[in-house]
NUFIBA-947129 format. One line per field, with one value per residue (C-alpha): x, y, z; residue number from 1; residue in one letter; chain. Coordinates in pm, 1 decimal, decimal comma, m for minus. Example, Ala and Ser with C-alpha at 12.3 -4.5 7.8 and 13.67 -1.06 7.14 Angstrom:
BEGIN
east [1230,0:1367,0]
north [m450,0:m106,0]
up [780,0:714,0]
vexvex [1:2]
torlum [A:S]
torro [A:A]
END
This chain:
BEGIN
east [8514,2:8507,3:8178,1:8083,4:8061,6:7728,7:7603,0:7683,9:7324,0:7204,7:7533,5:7404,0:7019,2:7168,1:6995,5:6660,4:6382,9:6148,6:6367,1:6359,4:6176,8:6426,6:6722,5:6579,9:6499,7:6904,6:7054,7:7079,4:7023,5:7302,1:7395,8:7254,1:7522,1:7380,4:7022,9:7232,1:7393,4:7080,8:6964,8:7249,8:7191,5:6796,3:6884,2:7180,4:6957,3:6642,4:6895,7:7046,9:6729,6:6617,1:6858,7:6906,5:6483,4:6539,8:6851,9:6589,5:6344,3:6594,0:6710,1:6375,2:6314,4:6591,8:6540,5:6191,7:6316,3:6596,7:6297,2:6078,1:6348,5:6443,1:6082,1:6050,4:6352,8:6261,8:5919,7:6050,2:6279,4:6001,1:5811,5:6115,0:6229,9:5826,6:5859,8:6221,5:6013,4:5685,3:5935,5:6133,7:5887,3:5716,5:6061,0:6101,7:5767,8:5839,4:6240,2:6229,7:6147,4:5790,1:5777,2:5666,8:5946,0:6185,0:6080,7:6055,0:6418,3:6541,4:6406,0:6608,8:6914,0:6833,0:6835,1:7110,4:7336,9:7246,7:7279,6:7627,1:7764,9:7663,0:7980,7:8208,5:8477,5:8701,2:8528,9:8163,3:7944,1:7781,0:7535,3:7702,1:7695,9:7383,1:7206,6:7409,6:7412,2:7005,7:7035,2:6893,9:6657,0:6341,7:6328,9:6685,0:6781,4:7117,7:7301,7:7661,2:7766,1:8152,6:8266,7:8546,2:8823,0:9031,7:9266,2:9555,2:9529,9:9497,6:9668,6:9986,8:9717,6:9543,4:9582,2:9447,6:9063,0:8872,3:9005,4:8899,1:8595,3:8480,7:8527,4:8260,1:8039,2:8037,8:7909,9:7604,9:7485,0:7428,9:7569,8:7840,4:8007,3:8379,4:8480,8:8782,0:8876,2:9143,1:9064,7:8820,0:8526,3:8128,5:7835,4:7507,6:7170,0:6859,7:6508,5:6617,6:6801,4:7178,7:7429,9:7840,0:8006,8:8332,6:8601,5:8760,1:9013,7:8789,9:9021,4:8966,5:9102,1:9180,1:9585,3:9549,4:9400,6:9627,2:9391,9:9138,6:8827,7:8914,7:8846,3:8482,5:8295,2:8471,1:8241,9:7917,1:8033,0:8114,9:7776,3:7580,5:7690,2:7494,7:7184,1:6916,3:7083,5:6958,8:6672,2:6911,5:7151,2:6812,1:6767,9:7162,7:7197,5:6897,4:6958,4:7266,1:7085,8:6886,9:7172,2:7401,5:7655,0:7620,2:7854,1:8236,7:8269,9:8514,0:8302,6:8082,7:8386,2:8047,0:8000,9:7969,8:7710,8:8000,9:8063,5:7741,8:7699,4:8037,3:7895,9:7519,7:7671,4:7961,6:7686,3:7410,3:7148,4:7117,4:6968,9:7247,0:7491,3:7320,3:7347,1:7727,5:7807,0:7773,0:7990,6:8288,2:8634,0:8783,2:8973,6:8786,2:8897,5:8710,3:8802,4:8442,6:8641,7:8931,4:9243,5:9455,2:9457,2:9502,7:9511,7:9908,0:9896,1:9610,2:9832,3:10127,8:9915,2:9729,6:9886,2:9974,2:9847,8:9473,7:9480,1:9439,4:9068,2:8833,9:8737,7:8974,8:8747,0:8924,3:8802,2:8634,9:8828,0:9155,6:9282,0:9533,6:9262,1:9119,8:8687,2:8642,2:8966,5:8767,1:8532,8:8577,0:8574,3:8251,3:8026,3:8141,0:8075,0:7743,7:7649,6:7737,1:7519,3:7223,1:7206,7:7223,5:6915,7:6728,4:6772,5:6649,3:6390,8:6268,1:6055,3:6040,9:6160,0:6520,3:6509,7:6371,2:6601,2:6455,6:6553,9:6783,1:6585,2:6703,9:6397,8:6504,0:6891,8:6783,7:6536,7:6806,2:7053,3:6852,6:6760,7:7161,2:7234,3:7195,7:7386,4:7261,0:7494,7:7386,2:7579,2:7585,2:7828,3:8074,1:7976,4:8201,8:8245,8:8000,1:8263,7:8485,3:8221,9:8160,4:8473,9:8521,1:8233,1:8342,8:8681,0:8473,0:8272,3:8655,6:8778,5:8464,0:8515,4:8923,0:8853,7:8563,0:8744,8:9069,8:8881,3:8716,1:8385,0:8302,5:8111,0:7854,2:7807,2:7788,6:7572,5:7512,4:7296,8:7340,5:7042,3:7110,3:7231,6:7477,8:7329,0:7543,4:7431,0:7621,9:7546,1:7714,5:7756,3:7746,7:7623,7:7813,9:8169,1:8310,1:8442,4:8814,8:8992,5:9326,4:9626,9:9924,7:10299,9:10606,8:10774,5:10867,4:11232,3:11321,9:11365,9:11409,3:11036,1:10933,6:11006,3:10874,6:10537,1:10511,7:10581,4:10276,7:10014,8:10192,8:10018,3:9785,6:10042,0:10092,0:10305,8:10097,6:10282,7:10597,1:10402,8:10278,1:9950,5:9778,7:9394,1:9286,7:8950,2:8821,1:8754,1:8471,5:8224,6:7950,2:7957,4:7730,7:7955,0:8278,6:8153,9:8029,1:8419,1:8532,9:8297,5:8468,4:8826,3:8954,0:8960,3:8615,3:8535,6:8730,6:8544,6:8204,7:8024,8:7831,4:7785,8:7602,3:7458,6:7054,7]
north [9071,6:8694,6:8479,6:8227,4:7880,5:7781,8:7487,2:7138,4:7062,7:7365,6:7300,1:6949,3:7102,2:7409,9:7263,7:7243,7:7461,4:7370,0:7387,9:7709,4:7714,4:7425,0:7648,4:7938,9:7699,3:7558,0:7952,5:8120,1:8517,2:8601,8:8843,3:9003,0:8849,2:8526,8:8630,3:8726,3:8441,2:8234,8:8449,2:8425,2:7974,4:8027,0:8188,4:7955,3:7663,0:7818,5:7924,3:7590,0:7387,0:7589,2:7562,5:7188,3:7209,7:7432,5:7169,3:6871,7:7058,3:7133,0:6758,9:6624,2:6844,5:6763,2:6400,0:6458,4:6638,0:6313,2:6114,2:6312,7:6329,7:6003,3:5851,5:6060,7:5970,2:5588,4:5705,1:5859,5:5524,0:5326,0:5527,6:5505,3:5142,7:5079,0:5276,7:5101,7:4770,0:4841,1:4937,0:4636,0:4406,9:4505,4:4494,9:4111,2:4055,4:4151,9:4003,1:3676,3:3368,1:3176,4:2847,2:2757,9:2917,3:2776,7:2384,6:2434,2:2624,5:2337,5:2049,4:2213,6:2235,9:1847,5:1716,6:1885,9:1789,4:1464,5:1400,4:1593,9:1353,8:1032,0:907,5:1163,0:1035,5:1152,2:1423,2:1566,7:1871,5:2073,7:2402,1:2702,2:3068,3:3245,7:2938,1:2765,8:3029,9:3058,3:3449,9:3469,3:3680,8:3605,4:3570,4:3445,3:3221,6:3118,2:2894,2:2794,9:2472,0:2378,2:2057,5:1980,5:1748,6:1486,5:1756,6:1489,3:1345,5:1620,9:1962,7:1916,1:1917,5:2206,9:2353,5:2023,9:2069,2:2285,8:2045,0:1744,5:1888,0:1960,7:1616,6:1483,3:1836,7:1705,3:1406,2:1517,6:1808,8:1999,6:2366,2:2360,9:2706,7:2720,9:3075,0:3223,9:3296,3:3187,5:2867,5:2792,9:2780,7:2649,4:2768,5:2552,8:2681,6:2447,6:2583,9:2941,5:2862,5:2909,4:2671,1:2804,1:2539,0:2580,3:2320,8:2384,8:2172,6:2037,2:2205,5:2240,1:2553,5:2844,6:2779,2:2465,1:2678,5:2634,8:2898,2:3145,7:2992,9:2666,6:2883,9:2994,7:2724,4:2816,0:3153,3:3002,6:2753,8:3079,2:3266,2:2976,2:3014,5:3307,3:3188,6:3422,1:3708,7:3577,1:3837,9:4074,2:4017,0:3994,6:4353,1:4474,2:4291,2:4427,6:4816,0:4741,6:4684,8:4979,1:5203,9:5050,7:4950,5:4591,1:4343,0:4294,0:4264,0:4512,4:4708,7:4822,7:4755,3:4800,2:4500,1:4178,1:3961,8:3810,2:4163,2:4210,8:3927,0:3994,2:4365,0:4243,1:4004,3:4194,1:4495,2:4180,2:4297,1:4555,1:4823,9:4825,6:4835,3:5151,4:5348,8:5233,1:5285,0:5725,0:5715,8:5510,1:5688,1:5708,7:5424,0:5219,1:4868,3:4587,7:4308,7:4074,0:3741,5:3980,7:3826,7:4074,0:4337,5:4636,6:4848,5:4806,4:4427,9:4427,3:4637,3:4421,1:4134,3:4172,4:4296,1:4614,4:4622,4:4510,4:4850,8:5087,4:5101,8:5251,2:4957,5:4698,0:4410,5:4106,7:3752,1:3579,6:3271,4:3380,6:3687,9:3788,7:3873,5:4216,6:4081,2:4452,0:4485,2:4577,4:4830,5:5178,5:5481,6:5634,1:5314,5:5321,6:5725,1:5604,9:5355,8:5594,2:5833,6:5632,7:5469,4:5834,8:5918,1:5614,9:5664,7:5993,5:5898,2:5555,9:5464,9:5106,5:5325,6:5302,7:4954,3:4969,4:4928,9:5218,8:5272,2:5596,5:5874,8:6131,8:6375,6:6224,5:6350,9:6683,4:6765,8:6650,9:6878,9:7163,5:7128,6:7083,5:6932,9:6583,4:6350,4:6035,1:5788,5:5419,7:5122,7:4780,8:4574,7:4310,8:3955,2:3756,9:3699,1:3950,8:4071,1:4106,8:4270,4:4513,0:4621,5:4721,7:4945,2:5111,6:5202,1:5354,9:5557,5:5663,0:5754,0:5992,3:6145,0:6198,2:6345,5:6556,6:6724,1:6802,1:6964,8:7194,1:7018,8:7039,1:6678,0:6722,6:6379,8:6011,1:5746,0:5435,6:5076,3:4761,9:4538,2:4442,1:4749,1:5022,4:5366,3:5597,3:5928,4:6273,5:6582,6:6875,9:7218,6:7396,4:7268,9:7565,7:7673,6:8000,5:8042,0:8108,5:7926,5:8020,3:7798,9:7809,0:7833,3:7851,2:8158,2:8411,4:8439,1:8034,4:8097,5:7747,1:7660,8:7970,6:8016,9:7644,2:7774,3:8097,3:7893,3:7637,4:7960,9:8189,6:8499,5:8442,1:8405,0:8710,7:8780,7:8793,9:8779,9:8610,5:8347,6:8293,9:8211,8:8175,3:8250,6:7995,4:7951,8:7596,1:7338,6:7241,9:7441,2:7211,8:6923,4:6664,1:6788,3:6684,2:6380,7:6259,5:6318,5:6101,2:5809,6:5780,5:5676,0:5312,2:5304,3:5326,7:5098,1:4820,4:4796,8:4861,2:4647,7:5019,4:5325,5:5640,2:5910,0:5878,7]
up [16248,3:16219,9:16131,1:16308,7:16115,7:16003,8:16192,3:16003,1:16038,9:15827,5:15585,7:15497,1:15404,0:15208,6:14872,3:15087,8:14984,3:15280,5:15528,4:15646,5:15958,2:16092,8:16020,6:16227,5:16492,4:16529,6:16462,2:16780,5:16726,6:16884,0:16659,5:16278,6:16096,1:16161,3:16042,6:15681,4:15665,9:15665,0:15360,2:15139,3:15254,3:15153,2:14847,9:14735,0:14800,7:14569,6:14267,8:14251,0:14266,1:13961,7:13780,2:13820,9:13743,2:13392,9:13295,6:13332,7:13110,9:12896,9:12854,9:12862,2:12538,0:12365,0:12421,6:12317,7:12012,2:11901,0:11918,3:11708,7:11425,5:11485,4:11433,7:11137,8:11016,3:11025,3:10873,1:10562,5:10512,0:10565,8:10306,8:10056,1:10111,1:9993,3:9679,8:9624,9:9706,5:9473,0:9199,7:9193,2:9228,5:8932,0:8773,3:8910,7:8755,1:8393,4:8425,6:8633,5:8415,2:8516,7:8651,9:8283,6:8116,7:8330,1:8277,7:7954,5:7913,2:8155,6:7915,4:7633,9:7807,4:7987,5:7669,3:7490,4:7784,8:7746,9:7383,5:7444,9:7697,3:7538,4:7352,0:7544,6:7648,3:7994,0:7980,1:8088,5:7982,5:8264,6:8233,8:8293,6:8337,0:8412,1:8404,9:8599,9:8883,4:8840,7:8744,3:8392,8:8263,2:8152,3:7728,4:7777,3:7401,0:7512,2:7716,5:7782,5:7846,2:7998,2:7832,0:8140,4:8046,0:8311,5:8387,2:8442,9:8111,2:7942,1:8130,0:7905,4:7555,4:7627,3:7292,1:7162,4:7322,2:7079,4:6812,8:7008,7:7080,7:6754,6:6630,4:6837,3:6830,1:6473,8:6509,8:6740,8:6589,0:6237,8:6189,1:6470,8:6444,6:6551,8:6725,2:6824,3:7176,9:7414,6:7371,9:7075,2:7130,5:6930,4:6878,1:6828,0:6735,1:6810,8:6774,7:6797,5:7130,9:7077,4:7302,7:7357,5:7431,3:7581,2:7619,4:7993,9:8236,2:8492,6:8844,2:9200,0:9229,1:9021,0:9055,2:8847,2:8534,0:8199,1:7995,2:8173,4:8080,5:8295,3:8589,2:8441,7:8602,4:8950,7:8920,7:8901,8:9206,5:9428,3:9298,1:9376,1:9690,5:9772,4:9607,3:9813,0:9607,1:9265,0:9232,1:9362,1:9029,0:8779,3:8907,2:8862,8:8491,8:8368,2:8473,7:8326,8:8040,3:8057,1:8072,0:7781,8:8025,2:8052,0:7861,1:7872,0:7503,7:7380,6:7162,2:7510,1:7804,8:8057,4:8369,3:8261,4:8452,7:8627,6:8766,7:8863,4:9071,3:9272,3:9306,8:9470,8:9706,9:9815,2:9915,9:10011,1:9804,2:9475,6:9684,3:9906,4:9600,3:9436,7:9733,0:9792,2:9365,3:9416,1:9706,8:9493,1:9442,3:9102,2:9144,2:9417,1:9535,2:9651,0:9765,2:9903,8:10032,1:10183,6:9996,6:10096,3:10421,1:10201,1:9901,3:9899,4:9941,2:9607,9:9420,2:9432,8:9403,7:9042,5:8768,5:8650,6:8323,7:8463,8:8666,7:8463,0:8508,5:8761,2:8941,0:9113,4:9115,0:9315,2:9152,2:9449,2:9312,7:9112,3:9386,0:9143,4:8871,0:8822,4:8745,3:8613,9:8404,5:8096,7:8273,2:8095,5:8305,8:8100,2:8176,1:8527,0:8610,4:8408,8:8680,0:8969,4:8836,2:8726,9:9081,4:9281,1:8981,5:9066,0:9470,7:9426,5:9169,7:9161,9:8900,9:8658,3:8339,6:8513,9:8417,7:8070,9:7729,6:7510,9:7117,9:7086,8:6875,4:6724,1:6859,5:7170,6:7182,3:7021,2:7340,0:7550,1:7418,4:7355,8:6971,0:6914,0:6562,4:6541,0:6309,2:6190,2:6041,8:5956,4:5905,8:5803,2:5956,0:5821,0:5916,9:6199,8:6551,3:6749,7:6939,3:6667,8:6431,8:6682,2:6812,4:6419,0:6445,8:6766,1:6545,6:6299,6:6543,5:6712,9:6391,8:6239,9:6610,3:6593,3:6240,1:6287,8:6610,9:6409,4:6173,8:6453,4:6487,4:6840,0:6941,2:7259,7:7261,0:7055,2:7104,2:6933,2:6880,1:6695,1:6614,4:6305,5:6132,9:6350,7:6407,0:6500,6:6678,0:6651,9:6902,0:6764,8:6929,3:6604,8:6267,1:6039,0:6144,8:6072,2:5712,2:5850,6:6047,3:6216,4:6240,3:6463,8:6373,0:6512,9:6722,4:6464,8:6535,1:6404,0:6142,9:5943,2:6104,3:6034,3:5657,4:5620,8:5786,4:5556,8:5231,8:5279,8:5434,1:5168,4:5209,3:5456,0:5775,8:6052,0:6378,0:6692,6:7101,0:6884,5:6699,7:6344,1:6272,6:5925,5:5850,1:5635,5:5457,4:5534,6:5266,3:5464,3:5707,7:5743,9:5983,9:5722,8:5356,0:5588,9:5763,7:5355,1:5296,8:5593,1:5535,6:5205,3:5347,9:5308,0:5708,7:5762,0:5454,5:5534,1:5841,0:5748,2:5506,2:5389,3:5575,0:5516,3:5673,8:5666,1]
vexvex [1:2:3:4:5:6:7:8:9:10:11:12:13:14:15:16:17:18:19:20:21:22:23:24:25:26:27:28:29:30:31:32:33:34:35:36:37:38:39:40:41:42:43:44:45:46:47:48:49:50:51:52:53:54:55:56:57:58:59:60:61:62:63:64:65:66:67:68:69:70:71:72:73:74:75:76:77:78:79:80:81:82:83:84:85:86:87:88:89:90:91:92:93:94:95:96:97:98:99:100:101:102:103:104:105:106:107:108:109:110:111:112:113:114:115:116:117:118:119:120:121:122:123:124:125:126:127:128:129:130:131:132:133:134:135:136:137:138:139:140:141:142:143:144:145:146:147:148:149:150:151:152:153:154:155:156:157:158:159:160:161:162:163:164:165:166:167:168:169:170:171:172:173:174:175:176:177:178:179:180:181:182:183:184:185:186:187:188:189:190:191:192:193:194:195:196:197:198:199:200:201:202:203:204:205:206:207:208:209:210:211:212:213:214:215:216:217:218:219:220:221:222:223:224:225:226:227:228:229:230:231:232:233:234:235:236:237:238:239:240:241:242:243:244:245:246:247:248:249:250:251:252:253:254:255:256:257:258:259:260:261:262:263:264:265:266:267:268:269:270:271:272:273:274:275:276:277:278:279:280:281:282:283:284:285:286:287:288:289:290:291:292:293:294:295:296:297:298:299:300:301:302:303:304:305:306:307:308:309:310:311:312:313:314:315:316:317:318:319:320:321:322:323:324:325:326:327:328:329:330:331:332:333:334:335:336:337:338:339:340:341:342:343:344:345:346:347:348:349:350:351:352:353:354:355:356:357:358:359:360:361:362:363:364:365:366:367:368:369:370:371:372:373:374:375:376:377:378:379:380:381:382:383:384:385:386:387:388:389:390:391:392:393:394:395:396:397:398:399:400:401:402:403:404:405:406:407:408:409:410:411:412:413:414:415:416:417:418:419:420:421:422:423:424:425:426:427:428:429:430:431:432:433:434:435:436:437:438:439:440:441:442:443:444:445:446:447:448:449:450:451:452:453:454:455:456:457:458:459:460:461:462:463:464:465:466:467:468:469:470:471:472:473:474:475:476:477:478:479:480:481:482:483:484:485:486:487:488:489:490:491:492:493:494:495:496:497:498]
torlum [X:X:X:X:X:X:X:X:X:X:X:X:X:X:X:X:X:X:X:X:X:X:X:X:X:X:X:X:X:X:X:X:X:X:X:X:X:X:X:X:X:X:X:X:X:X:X:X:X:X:X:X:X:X:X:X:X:X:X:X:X:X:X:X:X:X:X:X:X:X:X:X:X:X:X:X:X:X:X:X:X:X:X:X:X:X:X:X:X:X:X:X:X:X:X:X:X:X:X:X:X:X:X:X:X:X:X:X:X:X:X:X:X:X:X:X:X:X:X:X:X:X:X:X:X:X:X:X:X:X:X:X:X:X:X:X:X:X:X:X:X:X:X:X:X:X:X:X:X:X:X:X:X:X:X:X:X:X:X:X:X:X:X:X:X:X:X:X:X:X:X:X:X:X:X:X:X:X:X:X:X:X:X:X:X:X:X:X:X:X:X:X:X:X:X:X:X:X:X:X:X:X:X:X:X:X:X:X:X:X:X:X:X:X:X:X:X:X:X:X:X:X:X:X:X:X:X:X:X:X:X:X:X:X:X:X:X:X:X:X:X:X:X:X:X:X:X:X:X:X:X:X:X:X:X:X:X:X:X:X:X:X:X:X:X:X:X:X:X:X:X:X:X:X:X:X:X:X:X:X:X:X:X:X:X:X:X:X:X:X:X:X:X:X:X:X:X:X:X:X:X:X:X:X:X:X:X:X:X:X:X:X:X:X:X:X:X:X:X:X:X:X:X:X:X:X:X:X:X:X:X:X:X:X:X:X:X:X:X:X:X:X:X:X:X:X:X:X:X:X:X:X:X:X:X:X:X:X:X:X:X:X:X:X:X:X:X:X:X:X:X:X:X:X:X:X:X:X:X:X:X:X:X:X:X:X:X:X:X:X:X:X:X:X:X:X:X:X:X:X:X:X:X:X:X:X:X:X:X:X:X:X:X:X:X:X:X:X:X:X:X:X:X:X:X:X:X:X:X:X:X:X:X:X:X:X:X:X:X:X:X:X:X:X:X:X:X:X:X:X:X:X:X:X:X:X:X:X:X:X:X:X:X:X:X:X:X:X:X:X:X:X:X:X:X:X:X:X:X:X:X:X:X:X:X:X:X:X:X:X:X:X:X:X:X:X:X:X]
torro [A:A:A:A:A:A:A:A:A:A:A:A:A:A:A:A:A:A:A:A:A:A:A:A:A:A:A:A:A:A:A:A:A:A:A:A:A:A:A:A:A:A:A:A:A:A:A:A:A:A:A:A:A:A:A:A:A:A:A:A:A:A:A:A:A:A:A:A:A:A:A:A:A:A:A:A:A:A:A:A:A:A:A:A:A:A:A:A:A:A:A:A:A:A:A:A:A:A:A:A:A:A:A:A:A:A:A:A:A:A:A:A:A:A:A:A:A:A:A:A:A:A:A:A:A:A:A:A:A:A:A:A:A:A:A:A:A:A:A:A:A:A:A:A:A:A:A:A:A:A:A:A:A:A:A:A:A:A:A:A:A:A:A:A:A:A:A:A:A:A:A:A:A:A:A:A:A:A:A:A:A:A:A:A:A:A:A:A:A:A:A:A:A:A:A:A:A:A:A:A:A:A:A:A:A:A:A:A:A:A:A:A:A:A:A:A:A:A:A:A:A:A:A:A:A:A:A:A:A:A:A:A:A:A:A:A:A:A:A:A:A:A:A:A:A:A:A:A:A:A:A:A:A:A:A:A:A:A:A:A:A:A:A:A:A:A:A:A:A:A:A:A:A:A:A:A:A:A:A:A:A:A:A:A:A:A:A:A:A:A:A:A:A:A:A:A:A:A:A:A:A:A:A:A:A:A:A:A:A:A:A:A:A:A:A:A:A:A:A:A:A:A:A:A:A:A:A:A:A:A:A:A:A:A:A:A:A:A:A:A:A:A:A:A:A:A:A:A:A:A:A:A:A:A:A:A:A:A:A:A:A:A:A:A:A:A:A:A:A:A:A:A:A:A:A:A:A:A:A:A:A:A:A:A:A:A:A:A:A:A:A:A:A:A:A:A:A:A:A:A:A:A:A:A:A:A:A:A:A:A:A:A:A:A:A:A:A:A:A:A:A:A:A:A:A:A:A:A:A:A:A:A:A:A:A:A:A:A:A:A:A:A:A:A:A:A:A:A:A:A:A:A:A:A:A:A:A:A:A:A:A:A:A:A:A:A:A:A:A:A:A:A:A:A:A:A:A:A:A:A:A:A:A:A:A:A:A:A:A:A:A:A:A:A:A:A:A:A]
END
């Protein structure tokens, strides 16, 4: 039996809900399949209009629901961006220098410039570094000053500078100490204020350099740049400090201030840059004025040797220099983890440079045995001096390993005297020890290893092996022993554990 056709008129109100009455009105009831048929319409019509009402309810809740999160969401970072805020503004208060401190550091350094230039000739003396770049800390005793020479009367005497220098240093000033470095450098002390200066080529451009430090005063030109960041760096250099990770002197291979600065203003801020440092790869590459348009192009273009570190730092103003060449993987895993601590945590102790105590270390590691190893270092160049004590540290390390001494950790300071700090797992060792030979079955190796374990050697899997009593079991009778050698004396003016 075929249907008629519903009527177009009742087709285009099918999604009507009050239109039921009309529909009966335009249906003739000519027969009862009609009357059905106007049902199933009725019914169709009331389904779909709730459902289309329970997906708007639905929406309406979820969108109420974003909102909520999202509102809380900006709450909580409202609520942390003021702790980060009351934190470092207390910090800024103990580390930025007053407007007193700074006229009266500025005065100093006005009137040692000045004394400097009179008499100099095709040459001038500007402030430098941190000074320069108005990102010291407050307390700050030092300043370095760039004595820059007419670059084309004197690029082919480079090597000639330090001595040219010093003739008229000598004429200015008492007590000018010469130091070693790329290019010699002095060292003046006034008042208890202490002045580098450094003899550089004055250049327009990092190309031109004949040594490295000719490019020094190109640094504080790009970081003065990006002056509203100075706080910024105050805040980086001195957690830094707090963590024993600041300083590219050998003896620490942590971020220099130089480093620091690139770090802030390539993140805009130091806030930003802590919660970028966790997220860092182990070999992470940054590149702030975009010298190259990827990681292939800033491999090719900075040498290989300056890669071997964690962090491929591209110089702002020399793009085939590595800024964080000398930054050891332990200082940098150090700063990635401090920052996550601090974002979690943030408190003004972050930023404060503590003494190392042996109570300390021991409640750290669980009441482990704690070393403590004093000495007085030889007199020199600080970077020198020190780099002598980190051998001695290496060496007392290598030596109480090999002799089955398992280290937790080491830590050390230098003010003055060198501490050393050793965390040991165990303070006794076993009275035995067993050493491993060669297979069994050669022969030559193996007759060599039985003669010098004579009696004491046995065949285990293939291999020999000797049980041998030790000469030493405790960690302090050994480490006595080792502080005894010539290498650790001829670097140490004394050493001895306290």
């Amino acid at each position: 039996m075929w249907l008629r056709p519903i009527p177009s008129s009742i087709r285009r109100r099918r999604f009507g809900i009050f239109s039921f009455l009309e529909m009966i009105d335009e249906i003739k009831p000519s027969k009862s399949i009609d009357a059905i048929r106007i049902i199933v319409v009725i019914d169709s019509s009331i389904w779909s209009c709730l459902f289309y009402i329970v997906w708007i309810i639905l929406f309406i809740n979820v969108l109420i629901g974003v909102c909520i999160v999202i509102y809380l969401n900006e709450k909580i970072n409202q609520n942390i961006m003021r702790k980060y805020d009351e934190v470092l503004d207390a910090v800024l208060d103990d580390i930025k220098p007053d407007k007193e401190e700074k006229e009266k550091v500025n005065k100093r350094i006005h009137s040692f410039l000045e004394k400097l230039n009179k008499g100099l000739k095709d040459a001038n003396a500007v402030l430098g570094g941190s000074g320069a770049k108005g990102t010291w800390l407050r307390g700050a005793h030092d300043a370095d000053v760039f004595v820059q020479f007419n670059y084309e009367k004197y690029k082919g005497k480079s090597d000639e500078l330090s001595d040219i220098l010093e003739k008229h240093l000598n004429k200015k000033f008492d007590g000018v100490k010469r130091l070693h470095g790329s290019r010699d450098y002095f060292q003046i002390e006034k008042k208890g204020f202490v002045f580098e200066v450094v003899p550089v080529l004055k250049i327009a451009k990092a190309e031109k350099a004949v040594n490295i430090t000719d490019v020094s005063p190109l640094h504080a030109k790009w970081v003065r740049k990006h002056k509203k960041y100075a706080d910024d760096i105050r805040l980086m250099k001195k957690f830094c400090k707090a963590h024993r990770i600041y300083g590219a002197e050998s003896y620490i291979n942590g971020f220099s201030g130089y480093i620091c600065e690139i770090l802030v203003i390539h993140y805009k801020g130091f806030v930003n840059l802590l919660r970028a440092a966790p997220k860092w790869k182990d070999e992470e590459i940054i590149d702030t004025e975009k010298h190259y348009r990827n990681r292939l192009e800033v491999k090719m273009g900075i040498n290989k040797s300056k890669q071997q570190g964690p962090l491929l730092l591209v110089d702002p103003v020399q793009k085939n220099r590595n800024a964080a060449a000398a930054l050891s993987k332990e200082n940098y895993d150090m700063f990635r983890k401090s920052a996550h601590k601090f974002l979690k945590e943030p408190d003004k102790e972050s930023f404060e440079e503590k003494s190392i105590g042996v109570e300390e270390l021991k409640e750290n590691y669980h009441g482990k045995k704690v070393i403590t190893v004093e000495a007085s270092p030889l007199k020199g160049k600080k970077d020198v001096v020190g780099s002598k004590l980190v051998k001695v540290l290496e060496h007392i390390k290598r030596k109480m390993k090999k002799a089955g001494f398992e280290i937790i950790d080491t830590v050390w300071e230098w003010d003055g005297k060198a501490v050393f700090y050793i965390v040991l797992k165990d303070e006794k060792l076993r009275e035995f020890e067993i050493k491993e030979g060669p297979p069994a079955k050669i022969k030559k190796h193996a007759d060599k290893f039985k003669k010098i374990y004579e009696g004491k050697t046995f065949v285990k899997d293939g291999k020999l092996y000797a049980k041998v009593k030790r000469k030493y079991r405790k960690a302090e009778s050994f480490l006595r022993n080792v502080l005894r050698d010539g290498y650790v004396k001829e670097r140490v003016k004394g050493i001895r554990i306290s």
